[in-house]
N, C-alpha and C positions, 0 to 999 in steps of 0.2 A: 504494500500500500504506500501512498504516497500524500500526504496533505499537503494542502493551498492551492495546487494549483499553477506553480513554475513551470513558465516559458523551457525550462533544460527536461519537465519528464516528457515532453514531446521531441526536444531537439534532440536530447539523449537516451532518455532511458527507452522511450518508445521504439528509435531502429533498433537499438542491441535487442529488446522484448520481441519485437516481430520477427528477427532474424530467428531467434531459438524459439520459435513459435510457441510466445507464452506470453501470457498477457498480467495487467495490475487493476488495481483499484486507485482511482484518483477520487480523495475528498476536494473539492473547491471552496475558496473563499469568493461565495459566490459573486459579491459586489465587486471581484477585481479581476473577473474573466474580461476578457477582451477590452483592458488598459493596461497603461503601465504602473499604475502606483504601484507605490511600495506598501509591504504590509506596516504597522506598526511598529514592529518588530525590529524590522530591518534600518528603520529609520531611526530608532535609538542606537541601533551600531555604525549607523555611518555619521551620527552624528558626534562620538565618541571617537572613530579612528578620523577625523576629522578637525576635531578641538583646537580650537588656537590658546588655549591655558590647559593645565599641567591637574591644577583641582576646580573643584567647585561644591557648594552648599546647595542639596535642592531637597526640602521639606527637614530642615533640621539635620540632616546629614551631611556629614565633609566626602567627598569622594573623591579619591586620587587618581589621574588620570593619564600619567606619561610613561607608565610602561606598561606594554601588552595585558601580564596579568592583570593591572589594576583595571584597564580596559575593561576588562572580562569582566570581572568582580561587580564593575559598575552599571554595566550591561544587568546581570542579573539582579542587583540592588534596582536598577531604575522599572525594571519588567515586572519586580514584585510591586511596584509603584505601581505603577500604570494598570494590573491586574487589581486593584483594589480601587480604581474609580470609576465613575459613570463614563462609557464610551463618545457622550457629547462633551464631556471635559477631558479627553487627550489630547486631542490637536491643541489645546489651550497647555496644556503640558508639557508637550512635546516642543513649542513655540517657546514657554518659559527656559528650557533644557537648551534649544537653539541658543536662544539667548545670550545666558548665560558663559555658554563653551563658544562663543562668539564663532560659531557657523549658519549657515543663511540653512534653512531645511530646501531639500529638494522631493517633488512628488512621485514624479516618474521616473523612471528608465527605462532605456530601447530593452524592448523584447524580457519584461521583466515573468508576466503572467500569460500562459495559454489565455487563446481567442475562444469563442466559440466554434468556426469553424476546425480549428486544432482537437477541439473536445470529440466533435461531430466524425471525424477522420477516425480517430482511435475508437470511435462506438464502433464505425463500421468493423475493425478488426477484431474485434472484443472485449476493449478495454471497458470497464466499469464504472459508473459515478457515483458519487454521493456529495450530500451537500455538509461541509464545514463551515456554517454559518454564513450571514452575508458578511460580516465586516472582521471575525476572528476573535470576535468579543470573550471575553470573561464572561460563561454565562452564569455561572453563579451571582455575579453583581452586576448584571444586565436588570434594567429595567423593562425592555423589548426583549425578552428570552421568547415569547409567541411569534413575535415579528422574523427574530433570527433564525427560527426554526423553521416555519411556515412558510415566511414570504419566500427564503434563500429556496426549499423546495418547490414552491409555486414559479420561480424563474428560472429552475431549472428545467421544468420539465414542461414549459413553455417553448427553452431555445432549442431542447435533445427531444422533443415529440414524444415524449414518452414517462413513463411512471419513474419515481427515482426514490427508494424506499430506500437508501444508505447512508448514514450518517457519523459523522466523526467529531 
């Protein structure tokens, strides 16, 4: 299996799978098929290997930031942040973190997430979907956990024509 949704399990993982004729399961973040944004995720790491300052204070914490490990360290301190607020207040988070580590955020990049025609191509061979929510939320501290569940399913099986009972 494979979650999110990356632009590489089509580039990559998909010829080597069809070549040994064997297929996977892709969950999708379903609100970020066919763009480039970035998840979440990714964006608190490139805004950390990125940083123009060395630390920084964000909600009471010091985090050090100019050697790889601390990187890393900070990465998962900032993700356990981020997983304990309401998904309408990241980008407000995320923007305060820019900030801070004086990097400008960026949304996209080339060829970040499968399209839908990409998804559609791999049904035909047998590859699998399921929906991993629309936006990668925390659903535990989702206030839209019906929205994340439902809708991301109701658009998926809108753009694949078909029923999509899988989920991650």
């Amino acid at each position: 299996t494979f979650d999110d949704g990356y632009k590489d399990n089509y580039l990559q993982a998909y010829p080597v799978l069809k070549k040994y004729n064997t297929t996977a399961t892709i969950y999708l973040t379903v609100n970020h098929v066919g763009n480039n944004n970035m998840l979440w995720m990714h964006k608190i790491i490139y805004l950390l290997n990125n940083a123009k300052v060395k630390q920084m204070v964000i909600n009471g914490i010091e985090l050090n930031i100019g050697e790889e490990w601390e990187k890393k360290e900070a990465e998962v301190k900032i993700a356990s942040m981020m997983k304990r607020i309401d998904q309408d207040k990241r980008d407000d988070f995320l923007r305060e973190i820019a900030q801070k580590l004086e990097v400008e955020i960026i949304d996209n990049v080339d060829n970040a997430m499968m399209s839908w025609e990409d998804v559609c191509e791999m049904m035909k061979d047998g590859f699998l979907f399921g929906s991993h929510t629309l936006s990668h939320c925390n659903l535990p501290n989702s206030p839209r956990v019906a929205d994340e569940l439902l809708i991301s399913k109701e658009i998926m099986e809108k753009n694949l024509g078909c029923k999509v009972n899988l989920f991650s």
